[in-house]
Every structure is written in C-alpha cells, then in structure tokens.
C-alpha positions as CSV (number, residue, x, y, z in Angstrom):
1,X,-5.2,114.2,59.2
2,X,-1.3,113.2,60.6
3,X,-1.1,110.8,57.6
4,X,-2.6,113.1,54.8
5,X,0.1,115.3,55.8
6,X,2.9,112.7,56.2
7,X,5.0,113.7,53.7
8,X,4.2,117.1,52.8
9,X,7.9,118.4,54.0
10,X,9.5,116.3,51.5
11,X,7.3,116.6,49.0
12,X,7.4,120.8,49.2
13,X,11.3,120.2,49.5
14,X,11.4,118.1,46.4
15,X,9.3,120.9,44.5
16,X,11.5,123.7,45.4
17,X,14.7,121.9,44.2
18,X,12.9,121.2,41.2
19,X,12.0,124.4,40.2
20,X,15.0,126.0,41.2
21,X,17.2,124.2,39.2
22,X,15.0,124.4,36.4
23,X,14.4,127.8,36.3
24,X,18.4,128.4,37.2
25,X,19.3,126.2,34.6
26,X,16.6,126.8,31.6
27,X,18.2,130.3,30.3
28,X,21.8,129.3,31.0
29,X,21.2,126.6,28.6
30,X,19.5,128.5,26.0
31,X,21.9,131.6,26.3
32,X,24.8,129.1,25.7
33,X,23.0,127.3,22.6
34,X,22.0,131.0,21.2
35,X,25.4,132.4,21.6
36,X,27.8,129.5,21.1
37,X,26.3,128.0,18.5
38,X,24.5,130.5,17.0
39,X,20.8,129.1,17.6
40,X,17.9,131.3,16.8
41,X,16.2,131.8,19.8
42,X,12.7,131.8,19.0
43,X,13.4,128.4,17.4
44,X,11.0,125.5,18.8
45,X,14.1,123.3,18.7
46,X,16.2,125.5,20.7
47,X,14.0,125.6,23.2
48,X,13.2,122.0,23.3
49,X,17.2,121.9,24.1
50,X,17.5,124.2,26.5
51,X,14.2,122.5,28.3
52,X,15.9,118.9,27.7
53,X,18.8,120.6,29.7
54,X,17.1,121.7,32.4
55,X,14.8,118.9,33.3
56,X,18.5,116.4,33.3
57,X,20.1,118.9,35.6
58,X,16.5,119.1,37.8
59,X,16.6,115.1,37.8
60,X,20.0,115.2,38.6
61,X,19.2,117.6,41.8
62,X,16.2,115.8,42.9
63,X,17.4,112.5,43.0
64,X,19.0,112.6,46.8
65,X,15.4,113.9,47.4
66,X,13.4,111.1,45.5
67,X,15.5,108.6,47.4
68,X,14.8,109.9,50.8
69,X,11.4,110.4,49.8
70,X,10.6,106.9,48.9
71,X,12.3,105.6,52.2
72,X,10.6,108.2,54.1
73,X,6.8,107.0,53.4
C-alpha cells in the first residue's frame, strides 16, 4: 500500500497547479482576444486560442512540479 501511494502528494499538487492556472488563465485569454481584437466569442477558433493559452501558461506552471516529480519516484 506505502508504494501505491508513493507519490500521491505530488501528483494531487501537480493537478491543482494545473487546473488553477488553467482555469485562471482560460477567460483572461479569451476576454483579451474578444475585446482587443474583436473575436466573436462563440467562435470555435477563439476558443481554440484562448485554450492554446491556457494549457502554455499551465505547462509553464507545472514544470518545477514535473521536474520534482520525475526525481521524486
């Protein structure tokens, strides 16, 4: 059981960042694209942007994590 749950910390700390900074990140991107250059918002592409966005700035976040999570286990 103490190695099943080896690196559960890590991983749930990983998941948190992840989320966060998407979801932080995901409507400030859209917002911006909507407003400043006058996107429709519905659009499949402009949310395609404001996804491709997010998930840069989640990498970006997560990548102190993914390090210390690969050296952990």
């Amino acid at each position: 059981m103490q190695g099943f749950l080896k690196g559960l910390g890590i991983n749930v700390s990983r998941a948190v960042i992840v989320n966060a900074c998407e979801l932080a990140t995901y409507d400030t991107f859209k917002g911006i694209f909507v407003k400043n250059l006058n996107m429709d918002q519905d659009k499949l592409f402009t949310h395609f942007l404001a996804s491709t966005g997010a998930g840069f700035v989640a990498a970006v976040c997560s990548s102190p994590v993914d390090v210390i999570k690969t050296r952990f286990l």
